[in-house]
N, C-alpha and C positions, 0 to 999 in steps of 0.2 A: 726572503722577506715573508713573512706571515700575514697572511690576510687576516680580515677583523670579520667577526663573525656577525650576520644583519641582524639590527635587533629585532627582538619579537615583538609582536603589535601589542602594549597594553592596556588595549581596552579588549581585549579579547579574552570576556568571563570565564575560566575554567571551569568551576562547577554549574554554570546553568548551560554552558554548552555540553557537559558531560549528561548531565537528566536531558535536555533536548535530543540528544545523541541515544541514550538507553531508551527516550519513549519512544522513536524513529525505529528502533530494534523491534520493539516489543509491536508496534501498527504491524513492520513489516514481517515479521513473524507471524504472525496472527492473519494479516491480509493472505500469506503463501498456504495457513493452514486452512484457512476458509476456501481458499481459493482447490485445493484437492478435495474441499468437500463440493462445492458445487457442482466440479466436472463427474465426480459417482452419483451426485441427484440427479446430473442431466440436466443443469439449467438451460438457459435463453441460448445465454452468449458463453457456456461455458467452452466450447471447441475455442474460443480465442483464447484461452488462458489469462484472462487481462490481471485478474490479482494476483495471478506469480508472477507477474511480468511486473509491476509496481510495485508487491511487496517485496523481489528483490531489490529492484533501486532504493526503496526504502530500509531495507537491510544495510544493503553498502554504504548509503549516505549516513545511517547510524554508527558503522563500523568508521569510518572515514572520520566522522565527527568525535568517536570517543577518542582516535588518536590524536586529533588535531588538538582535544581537551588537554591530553597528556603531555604532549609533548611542543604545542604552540608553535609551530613552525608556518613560515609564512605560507609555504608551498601548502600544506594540507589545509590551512585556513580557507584557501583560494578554490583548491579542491574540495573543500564541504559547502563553498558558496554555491559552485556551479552544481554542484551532486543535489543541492536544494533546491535551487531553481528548476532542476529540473524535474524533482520530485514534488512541487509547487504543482507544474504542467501536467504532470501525469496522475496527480491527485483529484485535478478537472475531470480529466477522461476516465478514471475510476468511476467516479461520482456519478460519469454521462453512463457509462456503460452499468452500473448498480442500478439506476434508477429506473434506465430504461429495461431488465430484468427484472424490477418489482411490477412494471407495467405489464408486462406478457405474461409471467408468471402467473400473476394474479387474476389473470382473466380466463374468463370462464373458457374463452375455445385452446387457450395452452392445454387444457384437458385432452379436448378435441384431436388437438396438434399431435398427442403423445398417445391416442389409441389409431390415431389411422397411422402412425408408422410402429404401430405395434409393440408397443412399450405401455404397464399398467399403468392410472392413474389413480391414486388414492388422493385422498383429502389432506393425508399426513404428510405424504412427499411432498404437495403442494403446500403445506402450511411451510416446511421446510426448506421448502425453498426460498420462501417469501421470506424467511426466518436469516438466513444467510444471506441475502439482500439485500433484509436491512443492518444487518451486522458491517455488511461492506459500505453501506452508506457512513455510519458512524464511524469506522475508522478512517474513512475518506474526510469525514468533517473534523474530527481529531488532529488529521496529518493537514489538513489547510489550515487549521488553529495554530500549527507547530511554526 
């Protein structure tokens, strides 16, 4: 006997989950490129890596999601719910950890902080940093809009 094949859910949009899925790429992309530049600035919190750490799941929930577009199967649907949801949660912690980086950053003793462990402080590294900061806040408010 031949089994029947489950059908696939039809309400599940293929092309706005494929743009939802390519702009999930394009955050996580960009959050992991940011994210190598902040740990050469020497940001706050960059020793925690936190934007490659969510711009990968933000990568994989893109990549997961362009296949689920393509091919609508229930399993992958199910897998870019959970891959969202969790990239929902870690788009929080983004946001916590960006924001609290534009705070120290931008304060006048992070100068302080980074000539008593012997590291120079310019005005430019500091605008850059703040500069990257906020870049990570907007792809964080980007990817809770998604």
């Amino acid at each position: 006997m031949f089994q029947q094949q489950p059908p696939t859910p039809k309400c599940f949009g293929g092309c706005s989950a494929m743009a939802l899925s390519i702009a999930q790429v394009v955050c996580g992309g960009l959050a992991i490129i940011i994210g190598i530049v902040i740990i050469v600035l020497r940001n706050f919190y960059a020793i925690l890596g936190y934007p490659i750490w969510t711009g990968t799941l933000f990568l994989s929930t893109g990549i997961v999601g362009i296949f689920a577009a393509k091919r609508k199967t229930k399993c992958l649907i199910i897998a870019l719910m959970v891959l969202s949801i969790l990239s929902a949660v870690l788009t929080i912690n983004l946001l916590g950890f960006a924001a609290g980086a534009v705070g120290f950053d931008g304060d006048y003793y992070s100068c302080y902080y980074d000539r008593y462990y012997g590291r120079r402080c310019e005005s430019r590294v500091q605008t850059d940093k703040l500069a990257m900061d906020g870049i990570l806040i907007t792809i964080s408010l980007v990817e809770l809009g998604l």
